[in-house]
C-alpha positions in Angstrom: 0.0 0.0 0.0 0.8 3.4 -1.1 0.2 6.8 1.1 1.1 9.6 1.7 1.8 11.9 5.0 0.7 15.9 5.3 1.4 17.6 7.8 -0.1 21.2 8.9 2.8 22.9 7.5 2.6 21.5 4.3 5.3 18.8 4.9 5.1 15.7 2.8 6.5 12.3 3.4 6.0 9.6 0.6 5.1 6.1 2.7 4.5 2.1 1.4 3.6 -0.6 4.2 0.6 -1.9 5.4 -0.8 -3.9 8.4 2.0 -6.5 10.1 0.4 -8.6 12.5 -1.5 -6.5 14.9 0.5 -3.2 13.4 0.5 -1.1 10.6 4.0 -0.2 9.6 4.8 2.6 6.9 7.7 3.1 5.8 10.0 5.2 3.4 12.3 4.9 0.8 16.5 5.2 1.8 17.2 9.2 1.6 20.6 10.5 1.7 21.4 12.8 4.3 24.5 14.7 5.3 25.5 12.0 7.9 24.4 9.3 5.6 22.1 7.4 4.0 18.3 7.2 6.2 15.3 5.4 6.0 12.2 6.1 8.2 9.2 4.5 9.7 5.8 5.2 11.6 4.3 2.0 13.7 1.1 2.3 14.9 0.2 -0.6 17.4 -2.0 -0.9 20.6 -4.7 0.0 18.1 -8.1 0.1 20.0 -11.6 2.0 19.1 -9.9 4.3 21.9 -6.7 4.7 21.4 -3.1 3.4 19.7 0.7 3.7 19.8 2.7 5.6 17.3 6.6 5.2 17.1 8.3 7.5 14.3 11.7 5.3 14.0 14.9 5.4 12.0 17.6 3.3 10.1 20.8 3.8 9.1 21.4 0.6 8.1 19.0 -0.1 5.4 16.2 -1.3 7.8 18.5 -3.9 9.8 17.8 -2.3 13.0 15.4 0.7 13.9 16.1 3.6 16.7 13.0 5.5 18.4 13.1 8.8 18.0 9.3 9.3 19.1 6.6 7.4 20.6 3.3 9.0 21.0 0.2 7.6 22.9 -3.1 9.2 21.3 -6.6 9.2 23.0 -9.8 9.9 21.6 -11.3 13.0 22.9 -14.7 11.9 25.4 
């Protein structure tokens, strides 16, 4: 699956990924950087009708291993 994230701001992030076992996992293609090549990630997990998980992670080893950089806990609004 294709899709794409907008932010506010008008930031733009191409994803691809889809739902992995009781996730969904987006990720995007390798980007060079000045430090080197990156790839990135959003997991959403803990999904409920109430609330889920969301880790933004990185690579910088192709997708061999993953580093949090954020996790956020969302809540819907009573």
């Amino acid at each position: 699956m294709a899709t794409n994230w907008v932010d506010n701001s008008g930031g733009y992030i191409a994803l691809i990924g889809g739902i992995v076992g009781d996730s969904m996992v987006l990720t995007t293609q390798e980007t060079s950087t000045p430090t080197g090549k990156i790839k990135s990630r959003m997991v959403f997990y803990n999904i409920t009708l109430q609330s889920f998980l969301w880790n933004w992670e990185s690579s910088a080893d192709g997708g061999q291993t993953w580093k949090l950089n954020w996790k956020i806990y969302y809540k819907r609004k009573k």
